[in-house]
PDB file with one MODEL, atoms N, CA, C and O in Angstrom:
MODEL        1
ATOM      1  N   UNK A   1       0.817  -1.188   0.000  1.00  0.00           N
ATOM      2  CA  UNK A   1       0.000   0.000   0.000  1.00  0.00           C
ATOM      3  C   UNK A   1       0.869   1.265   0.000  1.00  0.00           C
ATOM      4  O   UNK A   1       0.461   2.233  -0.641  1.00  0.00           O
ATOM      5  N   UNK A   2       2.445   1.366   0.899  1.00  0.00           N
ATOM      6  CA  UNK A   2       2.580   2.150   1.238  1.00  0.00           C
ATOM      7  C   UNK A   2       3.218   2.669  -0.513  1.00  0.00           C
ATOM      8  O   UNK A   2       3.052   3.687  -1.186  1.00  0.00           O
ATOM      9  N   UNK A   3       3.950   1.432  -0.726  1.00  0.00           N
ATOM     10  CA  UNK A   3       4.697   1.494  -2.447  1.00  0.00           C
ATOM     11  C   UNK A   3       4.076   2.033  -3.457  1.00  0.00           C
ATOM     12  O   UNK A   3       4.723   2.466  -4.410  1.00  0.00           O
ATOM     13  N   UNK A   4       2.360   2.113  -3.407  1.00  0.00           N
ATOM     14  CA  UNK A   4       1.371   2.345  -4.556  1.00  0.00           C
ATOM     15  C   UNK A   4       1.661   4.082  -3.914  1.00  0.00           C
ATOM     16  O   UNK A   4       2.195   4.921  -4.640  1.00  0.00           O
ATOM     17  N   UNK A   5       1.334   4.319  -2.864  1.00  0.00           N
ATOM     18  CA  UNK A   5       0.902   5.825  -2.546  1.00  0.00           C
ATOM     19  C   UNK A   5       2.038   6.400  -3.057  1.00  0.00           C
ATOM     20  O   UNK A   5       1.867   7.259  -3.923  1.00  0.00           O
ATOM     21  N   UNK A   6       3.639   6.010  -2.581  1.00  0.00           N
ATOM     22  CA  UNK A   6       5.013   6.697  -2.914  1.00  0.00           C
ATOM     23  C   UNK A   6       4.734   6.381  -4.790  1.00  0.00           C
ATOM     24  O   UNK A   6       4.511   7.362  -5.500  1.00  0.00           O
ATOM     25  N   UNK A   7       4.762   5.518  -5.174  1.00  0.00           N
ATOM     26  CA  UNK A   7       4.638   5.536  -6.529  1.00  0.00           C
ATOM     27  C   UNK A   7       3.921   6.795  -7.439  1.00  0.00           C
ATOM     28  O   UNK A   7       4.438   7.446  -8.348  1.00  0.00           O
ATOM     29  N   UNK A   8       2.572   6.901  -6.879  1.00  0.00           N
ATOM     30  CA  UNK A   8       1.306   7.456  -7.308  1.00  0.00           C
ATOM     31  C   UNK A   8       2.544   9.354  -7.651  1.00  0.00           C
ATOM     32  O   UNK A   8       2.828  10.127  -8.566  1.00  0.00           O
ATOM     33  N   UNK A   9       2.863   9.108  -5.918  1.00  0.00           N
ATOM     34  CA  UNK A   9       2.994  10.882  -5.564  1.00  0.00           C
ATOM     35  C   UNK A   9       4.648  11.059  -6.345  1.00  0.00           C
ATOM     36  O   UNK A   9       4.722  12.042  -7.082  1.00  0.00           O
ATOM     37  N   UNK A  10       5.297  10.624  -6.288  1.00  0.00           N
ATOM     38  CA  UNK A  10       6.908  10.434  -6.748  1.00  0.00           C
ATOM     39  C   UNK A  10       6.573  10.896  -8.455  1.00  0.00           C
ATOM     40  O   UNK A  10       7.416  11.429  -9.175  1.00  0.00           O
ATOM     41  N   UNK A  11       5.327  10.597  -8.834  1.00  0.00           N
ATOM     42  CA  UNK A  11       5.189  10.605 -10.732  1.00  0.00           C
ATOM     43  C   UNK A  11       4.471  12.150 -10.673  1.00  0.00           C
ATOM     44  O   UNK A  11       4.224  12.770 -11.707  1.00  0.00           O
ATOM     45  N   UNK A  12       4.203  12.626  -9.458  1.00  0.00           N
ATOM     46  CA  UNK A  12       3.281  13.701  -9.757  1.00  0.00           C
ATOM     47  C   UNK A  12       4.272  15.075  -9.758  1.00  0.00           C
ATOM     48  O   UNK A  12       4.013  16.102 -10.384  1.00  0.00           O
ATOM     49  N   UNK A  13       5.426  14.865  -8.941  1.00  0.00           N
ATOM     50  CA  UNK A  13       6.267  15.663  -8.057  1.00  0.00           C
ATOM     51  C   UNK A  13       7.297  16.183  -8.701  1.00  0.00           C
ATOM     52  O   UNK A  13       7.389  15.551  -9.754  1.00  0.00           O
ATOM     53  N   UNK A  14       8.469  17.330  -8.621  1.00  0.00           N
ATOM     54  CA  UNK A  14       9.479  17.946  -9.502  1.00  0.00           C
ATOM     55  C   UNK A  14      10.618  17.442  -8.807  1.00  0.00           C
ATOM     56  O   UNK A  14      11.676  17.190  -9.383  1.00  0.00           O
ATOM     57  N   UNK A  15      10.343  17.220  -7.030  1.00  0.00           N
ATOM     58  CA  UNK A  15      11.360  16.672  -6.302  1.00  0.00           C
ATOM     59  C   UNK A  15      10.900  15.607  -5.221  1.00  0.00           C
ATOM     60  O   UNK A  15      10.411  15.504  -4.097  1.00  0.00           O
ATOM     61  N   UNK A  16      11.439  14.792  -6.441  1.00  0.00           N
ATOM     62  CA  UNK A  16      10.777  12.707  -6.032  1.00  0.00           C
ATOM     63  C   UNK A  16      11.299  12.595  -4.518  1.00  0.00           C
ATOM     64  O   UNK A  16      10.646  12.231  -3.540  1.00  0.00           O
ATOM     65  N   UNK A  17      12.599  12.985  -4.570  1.00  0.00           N
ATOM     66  CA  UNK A  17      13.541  12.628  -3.486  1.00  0.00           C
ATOM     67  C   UNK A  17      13.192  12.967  -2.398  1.00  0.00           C
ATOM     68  O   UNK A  17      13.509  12.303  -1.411  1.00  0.00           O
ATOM     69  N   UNK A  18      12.265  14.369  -2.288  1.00  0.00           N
ATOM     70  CA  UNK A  18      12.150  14.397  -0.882  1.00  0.00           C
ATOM     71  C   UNK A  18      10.092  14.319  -0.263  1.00  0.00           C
ATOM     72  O   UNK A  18       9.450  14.951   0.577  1.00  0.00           O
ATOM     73  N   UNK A  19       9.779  13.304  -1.157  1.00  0.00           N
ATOM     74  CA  UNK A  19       8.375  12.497  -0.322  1.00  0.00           C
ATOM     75  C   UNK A  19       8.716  11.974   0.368  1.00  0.00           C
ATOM     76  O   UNK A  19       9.682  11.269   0.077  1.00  0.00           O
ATOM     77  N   UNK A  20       8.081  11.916   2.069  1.00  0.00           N
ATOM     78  CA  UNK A  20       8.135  11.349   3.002  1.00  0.00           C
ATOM     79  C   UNK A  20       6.870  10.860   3.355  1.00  0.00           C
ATOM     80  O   UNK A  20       5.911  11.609   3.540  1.00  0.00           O
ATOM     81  N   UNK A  21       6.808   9.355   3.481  1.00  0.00           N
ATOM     82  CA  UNK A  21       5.410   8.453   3.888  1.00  0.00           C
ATOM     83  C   UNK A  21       5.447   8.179   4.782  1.00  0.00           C
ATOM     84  O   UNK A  21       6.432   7.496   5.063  1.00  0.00           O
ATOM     85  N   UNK A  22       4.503   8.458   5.850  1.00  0.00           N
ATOM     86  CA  UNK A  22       4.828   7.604   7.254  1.00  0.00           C
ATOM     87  C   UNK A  22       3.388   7.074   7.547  1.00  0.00           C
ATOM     88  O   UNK A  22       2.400   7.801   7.443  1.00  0.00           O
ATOM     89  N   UNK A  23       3.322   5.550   7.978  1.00  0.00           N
ATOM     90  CA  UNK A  23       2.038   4.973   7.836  1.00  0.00           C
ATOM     91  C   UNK A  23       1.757   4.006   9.251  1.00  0.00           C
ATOM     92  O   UNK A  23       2.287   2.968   9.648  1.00  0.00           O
ATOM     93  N   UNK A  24       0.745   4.811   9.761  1.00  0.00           N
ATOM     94  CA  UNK A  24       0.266   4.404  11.422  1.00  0.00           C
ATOM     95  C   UNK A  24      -0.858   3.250  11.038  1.00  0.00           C
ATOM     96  O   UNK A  24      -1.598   3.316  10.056  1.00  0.00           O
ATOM     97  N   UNK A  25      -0.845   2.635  11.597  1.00  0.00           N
ATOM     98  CA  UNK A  25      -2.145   1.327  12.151  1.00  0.00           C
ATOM     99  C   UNK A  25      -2.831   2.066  13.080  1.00  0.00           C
ATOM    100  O   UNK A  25      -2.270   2.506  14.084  1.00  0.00           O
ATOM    101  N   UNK A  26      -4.212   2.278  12.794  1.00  0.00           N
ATOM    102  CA  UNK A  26      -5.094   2.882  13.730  1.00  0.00           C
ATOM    103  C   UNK A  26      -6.394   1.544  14.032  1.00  0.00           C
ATOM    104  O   UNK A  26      -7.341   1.504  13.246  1.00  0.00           O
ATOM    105  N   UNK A  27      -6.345   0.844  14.828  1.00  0.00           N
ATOM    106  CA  UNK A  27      -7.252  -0.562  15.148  1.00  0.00           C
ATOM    107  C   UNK A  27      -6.968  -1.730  14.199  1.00  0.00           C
ATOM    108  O   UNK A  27      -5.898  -1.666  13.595  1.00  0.00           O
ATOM    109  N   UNK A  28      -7.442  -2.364  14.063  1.00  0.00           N
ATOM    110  CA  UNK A  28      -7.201  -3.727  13.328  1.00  0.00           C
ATOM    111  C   UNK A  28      -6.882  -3.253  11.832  1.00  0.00           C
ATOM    112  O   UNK A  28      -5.777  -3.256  11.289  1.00  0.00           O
ATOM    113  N   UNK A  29      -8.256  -2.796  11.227  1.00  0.00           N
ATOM    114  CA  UNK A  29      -8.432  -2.565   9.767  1.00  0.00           C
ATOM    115  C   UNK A  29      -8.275  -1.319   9.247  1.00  0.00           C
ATOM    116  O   UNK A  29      -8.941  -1.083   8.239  1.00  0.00           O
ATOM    117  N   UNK A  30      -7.381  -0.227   9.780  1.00  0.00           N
ATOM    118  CA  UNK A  30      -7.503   1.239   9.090  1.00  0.00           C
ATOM    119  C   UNK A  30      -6.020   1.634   9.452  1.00  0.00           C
ATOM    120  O   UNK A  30      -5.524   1.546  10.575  1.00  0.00           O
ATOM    121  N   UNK A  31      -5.284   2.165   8.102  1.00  0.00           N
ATOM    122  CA  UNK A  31      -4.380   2.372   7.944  1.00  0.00           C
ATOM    123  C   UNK A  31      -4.417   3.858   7.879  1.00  0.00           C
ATOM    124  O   UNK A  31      -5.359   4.307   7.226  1.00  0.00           O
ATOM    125  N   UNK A  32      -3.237   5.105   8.648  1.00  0.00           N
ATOM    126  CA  UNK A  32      -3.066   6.579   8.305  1.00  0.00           C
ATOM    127  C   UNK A  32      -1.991   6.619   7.140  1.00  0.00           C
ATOM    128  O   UNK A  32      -0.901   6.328   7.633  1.00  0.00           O
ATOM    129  N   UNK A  33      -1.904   6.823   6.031  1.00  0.00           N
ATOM    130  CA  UNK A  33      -0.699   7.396   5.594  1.00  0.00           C
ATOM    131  C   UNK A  33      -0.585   8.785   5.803  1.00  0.00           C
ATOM    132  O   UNK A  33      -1.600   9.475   5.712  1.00  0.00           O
ATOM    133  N   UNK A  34       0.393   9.243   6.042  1.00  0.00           N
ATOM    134  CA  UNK A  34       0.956  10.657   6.414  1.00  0.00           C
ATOM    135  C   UNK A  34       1.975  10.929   5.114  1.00  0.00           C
ATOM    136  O   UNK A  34       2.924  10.187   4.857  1.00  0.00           O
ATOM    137  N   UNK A  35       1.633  12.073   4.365  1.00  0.00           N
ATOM    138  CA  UNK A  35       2.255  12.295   2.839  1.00  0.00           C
ATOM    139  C   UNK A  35       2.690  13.977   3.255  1.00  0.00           C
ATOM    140  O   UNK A  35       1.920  14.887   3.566  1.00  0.00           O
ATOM    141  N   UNK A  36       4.277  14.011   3.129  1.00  0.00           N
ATOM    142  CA  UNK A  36       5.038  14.613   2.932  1.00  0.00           C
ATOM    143  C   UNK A  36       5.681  15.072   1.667  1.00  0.00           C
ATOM    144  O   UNK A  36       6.367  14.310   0.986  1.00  0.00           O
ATOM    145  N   UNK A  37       5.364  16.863   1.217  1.00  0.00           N
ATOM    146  CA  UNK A  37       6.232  16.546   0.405  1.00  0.00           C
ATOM    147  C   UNK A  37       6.586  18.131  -0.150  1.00  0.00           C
ATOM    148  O   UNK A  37       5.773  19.038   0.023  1.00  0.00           O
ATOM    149  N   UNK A  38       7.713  18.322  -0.741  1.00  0.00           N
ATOM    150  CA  UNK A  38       8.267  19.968  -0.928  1.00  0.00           C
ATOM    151  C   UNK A  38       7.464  20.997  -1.130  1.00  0.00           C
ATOM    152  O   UNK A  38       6.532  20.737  -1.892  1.00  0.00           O
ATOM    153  N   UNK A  39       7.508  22.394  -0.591  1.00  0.00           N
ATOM    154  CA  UNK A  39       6.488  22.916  -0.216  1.00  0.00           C
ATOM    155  C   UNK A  39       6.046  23.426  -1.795  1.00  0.00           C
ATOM    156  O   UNK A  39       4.884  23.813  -1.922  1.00  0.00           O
ATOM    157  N   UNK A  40       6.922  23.439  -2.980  1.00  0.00           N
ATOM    158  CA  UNK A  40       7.014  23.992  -4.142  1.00  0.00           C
ATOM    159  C   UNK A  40       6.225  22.905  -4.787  1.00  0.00           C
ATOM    160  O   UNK A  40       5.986  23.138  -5.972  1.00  0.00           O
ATOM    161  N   UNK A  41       5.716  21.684  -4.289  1.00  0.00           N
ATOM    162  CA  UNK A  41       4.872  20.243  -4.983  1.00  0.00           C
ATOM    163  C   UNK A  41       3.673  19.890  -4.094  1.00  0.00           C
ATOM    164  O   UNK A  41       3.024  18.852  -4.220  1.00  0.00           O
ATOM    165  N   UNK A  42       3.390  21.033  -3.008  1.00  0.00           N
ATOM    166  CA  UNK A  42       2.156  20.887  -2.692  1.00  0.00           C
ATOM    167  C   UNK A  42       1.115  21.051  -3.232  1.00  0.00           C
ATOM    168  O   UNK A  42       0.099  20.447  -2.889  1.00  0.00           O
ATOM    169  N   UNK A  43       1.167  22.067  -4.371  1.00  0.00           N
ATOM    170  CA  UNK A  43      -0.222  22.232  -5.173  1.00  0.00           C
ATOM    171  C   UNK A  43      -0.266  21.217  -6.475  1.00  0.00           C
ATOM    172  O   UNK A  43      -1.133  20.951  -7.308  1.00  0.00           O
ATOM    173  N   UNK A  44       1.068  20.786  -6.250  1.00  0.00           N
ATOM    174  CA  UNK A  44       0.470  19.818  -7.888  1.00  0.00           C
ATOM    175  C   UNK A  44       0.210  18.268  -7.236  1.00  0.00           C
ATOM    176  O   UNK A  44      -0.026  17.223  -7.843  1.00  0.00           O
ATOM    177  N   UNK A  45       0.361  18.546  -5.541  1.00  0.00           N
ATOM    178  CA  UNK A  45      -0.662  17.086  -5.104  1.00  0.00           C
ATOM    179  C   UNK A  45      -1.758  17.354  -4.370  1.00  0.00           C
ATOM    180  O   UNK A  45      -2.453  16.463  -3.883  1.00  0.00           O
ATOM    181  N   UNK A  46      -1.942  18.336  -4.265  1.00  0.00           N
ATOM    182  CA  UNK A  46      -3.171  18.782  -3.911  1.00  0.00           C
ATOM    183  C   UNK A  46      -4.171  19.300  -5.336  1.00  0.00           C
ATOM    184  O   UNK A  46      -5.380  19.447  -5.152  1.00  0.00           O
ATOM    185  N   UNK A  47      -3.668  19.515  -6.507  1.00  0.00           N
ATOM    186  CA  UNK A  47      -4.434  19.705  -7.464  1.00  0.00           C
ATOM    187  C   UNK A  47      -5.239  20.524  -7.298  1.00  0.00           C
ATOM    188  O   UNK A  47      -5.351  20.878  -6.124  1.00  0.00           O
ATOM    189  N   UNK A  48      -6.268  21.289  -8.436  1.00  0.00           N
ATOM    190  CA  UNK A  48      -7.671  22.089  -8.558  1.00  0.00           C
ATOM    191  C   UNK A  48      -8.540  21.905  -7.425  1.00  0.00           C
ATOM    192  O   UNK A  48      -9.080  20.798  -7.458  1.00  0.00           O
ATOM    193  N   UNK A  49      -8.797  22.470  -6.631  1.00  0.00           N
ATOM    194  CA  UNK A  49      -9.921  22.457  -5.852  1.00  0.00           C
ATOM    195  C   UNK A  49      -9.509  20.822  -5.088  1.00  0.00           C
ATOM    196  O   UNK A  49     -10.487  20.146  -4.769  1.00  0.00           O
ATOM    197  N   UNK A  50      -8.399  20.350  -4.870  1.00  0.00           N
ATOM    198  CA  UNK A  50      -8.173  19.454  -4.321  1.00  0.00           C
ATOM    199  C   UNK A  50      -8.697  18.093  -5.160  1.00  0.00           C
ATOM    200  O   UNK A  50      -8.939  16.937  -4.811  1.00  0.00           O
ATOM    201  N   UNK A  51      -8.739  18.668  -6.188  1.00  0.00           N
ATOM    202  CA  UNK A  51      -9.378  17.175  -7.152  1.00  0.00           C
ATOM    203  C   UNK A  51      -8.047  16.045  -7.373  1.00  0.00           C
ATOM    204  O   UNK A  51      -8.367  14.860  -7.457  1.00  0.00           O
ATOM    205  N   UNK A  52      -7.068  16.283  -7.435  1.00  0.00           N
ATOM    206  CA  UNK A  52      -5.821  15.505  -7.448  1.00  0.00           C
ATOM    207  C   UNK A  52      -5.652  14.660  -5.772  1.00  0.00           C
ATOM    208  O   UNK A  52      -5.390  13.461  -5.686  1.00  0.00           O
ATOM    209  N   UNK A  53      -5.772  15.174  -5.085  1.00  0.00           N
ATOM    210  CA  UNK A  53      -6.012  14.837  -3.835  1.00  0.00           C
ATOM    211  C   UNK A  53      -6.776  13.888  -3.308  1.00  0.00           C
ATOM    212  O   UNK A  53      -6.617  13.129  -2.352  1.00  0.00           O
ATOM    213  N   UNK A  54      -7.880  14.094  -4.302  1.00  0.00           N
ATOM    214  CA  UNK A  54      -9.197  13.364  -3.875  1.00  0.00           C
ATOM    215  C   UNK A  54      -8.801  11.869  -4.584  1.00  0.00           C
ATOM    216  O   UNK A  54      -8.944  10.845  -3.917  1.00  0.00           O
ATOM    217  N   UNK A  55      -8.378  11.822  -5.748  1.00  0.00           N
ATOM    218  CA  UNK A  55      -7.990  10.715  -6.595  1.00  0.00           C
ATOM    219  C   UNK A  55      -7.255  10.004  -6.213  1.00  0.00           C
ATOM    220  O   UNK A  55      -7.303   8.809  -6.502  1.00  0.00           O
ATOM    221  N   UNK A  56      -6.197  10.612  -5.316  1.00  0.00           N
ATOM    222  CA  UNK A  56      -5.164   9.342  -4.732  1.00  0.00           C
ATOM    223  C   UNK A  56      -6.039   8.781  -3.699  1.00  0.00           C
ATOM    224  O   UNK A  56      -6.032   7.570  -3.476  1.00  0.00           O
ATOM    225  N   UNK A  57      -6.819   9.623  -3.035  1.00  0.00           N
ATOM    226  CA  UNK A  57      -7.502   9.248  -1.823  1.00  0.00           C
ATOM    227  C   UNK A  57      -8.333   8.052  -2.078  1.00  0.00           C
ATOM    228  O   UNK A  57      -8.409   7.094  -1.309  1.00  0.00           O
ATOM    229  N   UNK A  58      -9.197   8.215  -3.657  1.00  0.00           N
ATOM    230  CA  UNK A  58      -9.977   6.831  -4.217  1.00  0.00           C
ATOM    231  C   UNK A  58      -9.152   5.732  -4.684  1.00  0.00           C
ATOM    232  O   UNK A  58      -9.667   4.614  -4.711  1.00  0.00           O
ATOM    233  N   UNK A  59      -7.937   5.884  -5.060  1.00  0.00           N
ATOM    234  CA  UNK A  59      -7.441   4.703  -5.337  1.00  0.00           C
ATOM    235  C   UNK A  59      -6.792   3.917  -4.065  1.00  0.00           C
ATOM    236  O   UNK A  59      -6.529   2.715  -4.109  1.00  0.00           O
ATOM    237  N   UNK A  60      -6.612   4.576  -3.155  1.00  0.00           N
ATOM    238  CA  UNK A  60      -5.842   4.127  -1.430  1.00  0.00           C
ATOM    239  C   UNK A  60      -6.731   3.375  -0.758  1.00  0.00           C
ATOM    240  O   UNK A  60      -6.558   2.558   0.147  1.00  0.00           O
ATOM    241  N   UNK A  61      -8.043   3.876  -1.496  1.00  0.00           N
ATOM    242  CA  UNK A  61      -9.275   3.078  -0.652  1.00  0.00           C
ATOM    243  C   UNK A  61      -9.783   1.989  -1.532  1.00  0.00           C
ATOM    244  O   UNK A  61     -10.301   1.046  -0.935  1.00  0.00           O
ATOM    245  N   UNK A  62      -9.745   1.939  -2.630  1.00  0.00           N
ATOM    246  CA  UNK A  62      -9.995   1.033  -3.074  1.00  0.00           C
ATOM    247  C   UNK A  62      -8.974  -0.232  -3.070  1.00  0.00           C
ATOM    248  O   UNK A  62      -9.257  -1.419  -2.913  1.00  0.00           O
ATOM    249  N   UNK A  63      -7.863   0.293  -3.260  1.00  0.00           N
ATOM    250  CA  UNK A  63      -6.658  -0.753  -3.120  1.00  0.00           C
ATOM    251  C   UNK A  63      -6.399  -1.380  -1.525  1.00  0.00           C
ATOM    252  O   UNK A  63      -5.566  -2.277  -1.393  1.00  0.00           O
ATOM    253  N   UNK A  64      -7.119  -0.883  -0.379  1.00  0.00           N
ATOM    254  CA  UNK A  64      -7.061  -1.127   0.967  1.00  0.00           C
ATOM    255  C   UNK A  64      -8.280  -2.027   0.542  1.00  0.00           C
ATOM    256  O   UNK A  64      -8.048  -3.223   0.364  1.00  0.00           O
ATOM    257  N   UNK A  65      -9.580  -1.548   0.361  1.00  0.00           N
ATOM    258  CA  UNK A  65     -10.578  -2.772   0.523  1.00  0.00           C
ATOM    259  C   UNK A  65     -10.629  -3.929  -0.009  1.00  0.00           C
ATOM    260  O   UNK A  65     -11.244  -4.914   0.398  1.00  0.00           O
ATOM    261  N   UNK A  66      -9.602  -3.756  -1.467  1.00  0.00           N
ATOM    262  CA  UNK A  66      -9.093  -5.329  -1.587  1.00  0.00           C
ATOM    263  C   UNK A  66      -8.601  -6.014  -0.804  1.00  0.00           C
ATOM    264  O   UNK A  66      -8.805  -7.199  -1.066  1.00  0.00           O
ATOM    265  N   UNK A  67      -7.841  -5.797   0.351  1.00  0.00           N
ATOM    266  CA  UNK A  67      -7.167  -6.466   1.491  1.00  0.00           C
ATOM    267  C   UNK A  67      -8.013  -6.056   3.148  1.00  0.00           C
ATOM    268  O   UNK A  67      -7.645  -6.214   4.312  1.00  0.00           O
ATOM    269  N   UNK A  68      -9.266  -5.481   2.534  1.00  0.00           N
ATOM    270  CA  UNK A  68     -10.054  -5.346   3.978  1.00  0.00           C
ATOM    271  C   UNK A  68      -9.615  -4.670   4.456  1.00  0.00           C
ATOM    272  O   UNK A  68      -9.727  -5.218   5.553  1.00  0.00           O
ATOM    273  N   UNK A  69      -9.117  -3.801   4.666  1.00  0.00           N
ATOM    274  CA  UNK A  69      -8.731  -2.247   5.249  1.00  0.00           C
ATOM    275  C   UNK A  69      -9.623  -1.645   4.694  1.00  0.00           C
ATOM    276  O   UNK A  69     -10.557  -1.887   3.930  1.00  0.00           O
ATOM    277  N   UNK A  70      -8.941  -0.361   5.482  1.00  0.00           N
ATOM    278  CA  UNK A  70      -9.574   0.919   5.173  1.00  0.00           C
ATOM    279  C   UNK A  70      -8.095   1.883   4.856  1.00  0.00           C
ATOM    280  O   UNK A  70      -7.035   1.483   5.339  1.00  0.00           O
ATOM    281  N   UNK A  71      -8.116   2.666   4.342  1.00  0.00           N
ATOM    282  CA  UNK A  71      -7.244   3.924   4.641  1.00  0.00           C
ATOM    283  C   UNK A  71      -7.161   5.091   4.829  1.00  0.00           C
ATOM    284  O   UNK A  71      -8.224   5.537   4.398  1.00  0.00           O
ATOM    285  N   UNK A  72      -6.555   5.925   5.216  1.00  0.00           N
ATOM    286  CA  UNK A  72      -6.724   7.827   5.301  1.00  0.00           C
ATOM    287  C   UNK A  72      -5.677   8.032   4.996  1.00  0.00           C
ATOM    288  O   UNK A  72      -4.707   7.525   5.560  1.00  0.00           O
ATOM    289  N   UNK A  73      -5.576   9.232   3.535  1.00  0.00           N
ATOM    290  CA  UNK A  73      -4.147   9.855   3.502  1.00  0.00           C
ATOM    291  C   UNK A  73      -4.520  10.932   4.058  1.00  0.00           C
ATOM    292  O   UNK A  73      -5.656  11.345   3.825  1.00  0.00           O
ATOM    293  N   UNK A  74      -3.567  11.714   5.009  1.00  0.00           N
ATOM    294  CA  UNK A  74      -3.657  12.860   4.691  1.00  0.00           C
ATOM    295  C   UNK A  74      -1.831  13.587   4.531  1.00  0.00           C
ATOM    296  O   UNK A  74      -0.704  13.202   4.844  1.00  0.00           O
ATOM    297  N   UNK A  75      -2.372  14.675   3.932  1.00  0.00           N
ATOM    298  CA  UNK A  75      -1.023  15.286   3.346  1.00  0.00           C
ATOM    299  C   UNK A  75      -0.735  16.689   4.464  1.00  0.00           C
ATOM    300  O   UNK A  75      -1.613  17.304   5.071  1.00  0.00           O
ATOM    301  N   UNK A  76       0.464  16.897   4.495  1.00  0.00           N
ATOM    302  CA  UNK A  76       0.866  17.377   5.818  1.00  0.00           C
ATOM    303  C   UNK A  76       1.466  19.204   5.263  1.00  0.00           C
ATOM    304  O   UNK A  76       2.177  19.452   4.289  1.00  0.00           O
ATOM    305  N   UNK A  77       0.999  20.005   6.063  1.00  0.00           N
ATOM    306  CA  UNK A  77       1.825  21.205   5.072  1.00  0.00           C
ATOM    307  C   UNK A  77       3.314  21.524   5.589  1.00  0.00           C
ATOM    308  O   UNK A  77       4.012  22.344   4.994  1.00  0.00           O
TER     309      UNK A  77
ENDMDL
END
């Protein structure tokens, strides 16, 4: 999960090198990812009205409920 999210954000970004993922277990089935990343590549992962944002967010959840999770990204300023 954590490889798909770094993947996803690393292709979106000008500086790959400095995404930082950090990913908490919150109860059995719900995963936090915590998405870090240069303050100059916050708007191109946060996208239009947060529509880029929202998209990683649907694929994190869909790729978690294949394995019965759940997930939450959130992105950190």
């Amino acid at each position: 999960m954590k490889e798909l999210l770094e993947y996803m954000v690393k292709e979106l970004v000008d500086n790959p090198d400095e995404v930082q993922i950090t990913e908490e277990e919150e109860g059995d089935k719900t995963v936090i990812f915590k998405l870090k990343v240069a303050e100059n590549d916050l708007g191109k992962v946060i996208g239009k009205k947060g529509r880029t944002a929202n998209a990683i967010r649907v694929v994190m959840r869909a790729a978690s409920a294949k394995r019965g999770k759940s997930s939450i990204v959130k992105i950190i300023d």
